[in-house]
N, C-alpha and C positions, 0 to 999 in steps of 0.2 A: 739668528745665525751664530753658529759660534765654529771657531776657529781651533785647529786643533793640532797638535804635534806629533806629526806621525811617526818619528824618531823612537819614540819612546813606548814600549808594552806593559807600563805596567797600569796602575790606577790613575797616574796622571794624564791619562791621555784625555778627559773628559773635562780638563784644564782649560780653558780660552788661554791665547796663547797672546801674547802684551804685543803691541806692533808700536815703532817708533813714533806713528801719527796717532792713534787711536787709543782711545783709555778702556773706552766700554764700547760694546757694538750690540745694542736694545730696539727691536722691532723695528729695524732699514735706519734709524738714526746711530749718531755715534756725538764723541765729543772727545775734542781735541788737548792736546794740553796747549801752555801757553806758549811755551819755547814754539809748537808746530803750528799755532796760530798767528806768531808772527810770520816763521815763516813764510807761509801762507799767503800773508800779505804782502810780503816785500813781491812775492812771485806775479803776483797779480799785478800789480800795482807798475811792476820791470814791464811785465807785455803790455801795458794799458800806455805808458811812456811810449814804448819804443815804437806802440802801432801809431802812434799819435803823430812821431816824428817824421816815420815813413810816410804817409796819408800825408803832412804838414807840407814836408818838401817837396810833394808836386805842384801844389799850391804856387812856389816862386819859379816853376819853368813859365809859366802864363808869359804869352807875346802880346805886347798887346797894338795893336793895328789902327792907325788914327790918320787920318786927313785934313784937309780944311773943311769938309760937309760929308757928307754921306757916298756924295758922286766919289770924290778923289779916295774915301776910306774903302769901296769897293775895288777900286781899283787897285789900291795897295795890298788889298789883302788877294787879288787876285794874281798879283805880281809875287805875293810870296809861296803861292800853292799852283801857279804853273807857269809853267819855262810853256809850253806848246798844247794846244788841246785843239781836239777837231771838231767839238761842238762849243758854242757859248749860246747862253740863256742872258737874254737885254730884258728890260722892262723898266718902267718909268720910278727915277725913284719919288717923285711927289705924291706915293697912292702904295700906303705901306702893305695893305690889301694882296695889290700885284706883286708884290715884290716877294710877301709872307710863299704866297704862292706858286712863286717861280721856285723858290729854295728847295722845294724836294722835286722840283723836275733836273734842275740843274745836277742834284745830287744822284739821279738814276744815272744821266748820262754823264756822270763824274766831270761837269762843264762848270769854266768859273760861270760865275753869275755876276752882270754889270747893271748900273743903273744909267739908265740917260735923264735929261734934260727936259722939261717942257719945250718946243719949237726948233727953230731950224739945226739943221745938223752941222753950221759953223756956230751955234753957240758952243762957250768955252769949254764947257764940260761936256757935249758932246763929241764935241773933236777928240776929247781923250781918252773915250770909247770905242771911236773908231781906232781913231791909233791903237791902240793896247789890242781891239782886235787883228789887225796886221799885224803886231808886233806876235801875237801868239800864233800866228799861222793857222787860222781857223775856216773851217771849208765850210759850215754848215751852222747857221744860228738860226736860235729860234728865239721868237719877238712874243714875248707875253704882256696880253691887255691889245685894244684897238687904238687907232691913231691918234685919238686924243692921250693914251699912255706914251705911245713912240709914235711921234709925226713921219710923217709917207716921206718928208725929205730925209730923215736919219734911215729909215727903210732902204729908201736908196742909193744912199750913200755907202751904207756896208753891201747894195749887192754889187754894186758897180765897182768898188774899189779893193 
């Protein structure tokens, strides 16, 4: 390829014409000088920083969500992504299984998702399942896993109350 100065009619016109980046331009390569080889570098090297910063500082918005066990860390984290919801999704947290499981149903019906307790539904951490559902105003749950996941007494505790 050669580059050429349309400026000019006379014989020079068949001249390659010097560009501030380029020394030679020979079959699709070229070659730089050094001044535009640094250049070059610092430019690269400015976007390579500054995506790095941008990308970096999402990294420290991270919340991070923690309990005494798993029951209270569902719970917290369910306290911070809803004030009210018409559906929740329960299931046991002792059976990671169920629970892996429950996470993309709760997700279609944009419902927190809580963990209960093995046994009766005044155990501790069951109480605060129930509560947090009354506290969200919830018309409508759905119980993932059979009663040995959620016992028939926590069943009936959330439809009665």
């Amino acid at each position: 390829m050669i580059l050429v100065n349309p400026n000019i009619n006379n014989n020079e016109t068949t001249k390659p014409l010097t560009s501030v980046l380029c020394k030679k331009i020979r079959k699709g390569t070229f070659s730089m000088n050094k001044k535009s080889k640094k250049l070059l570098t610092l430019c690269l090297t400015l976007a390579m920083v500054l995506t790095m910063t941008v990308f970096s500082s999402a990294a420290f918005a991270a919340k991070r969500y923690d309990g005494a066990d798993r029951y209270n860390t569902a719970i917290e984290i369910v306290k911070a992504g809803w004030e009210k919801a018409d559906t929740a999704v329960i299931t046991t947290g002792g059976n990671s299984a169920d629970a892996l499981c429950a996470a993309p149903l709760a997700k279609s019906y944009d419902a927190p998702l809580l963990l209960t307790q093995k046994g009766a539904a005044d155990a501790k951490g069951n109480v605060a399942v129930i509560k947090e559902l009354k506290d969200l105003e919830v018309k409508n749950v759905i119980i993932v896993g059979g009663t040995n996941a959620v016992s028939k007494s926590v069943e009936d505790e959330i439809c009665y109350s």
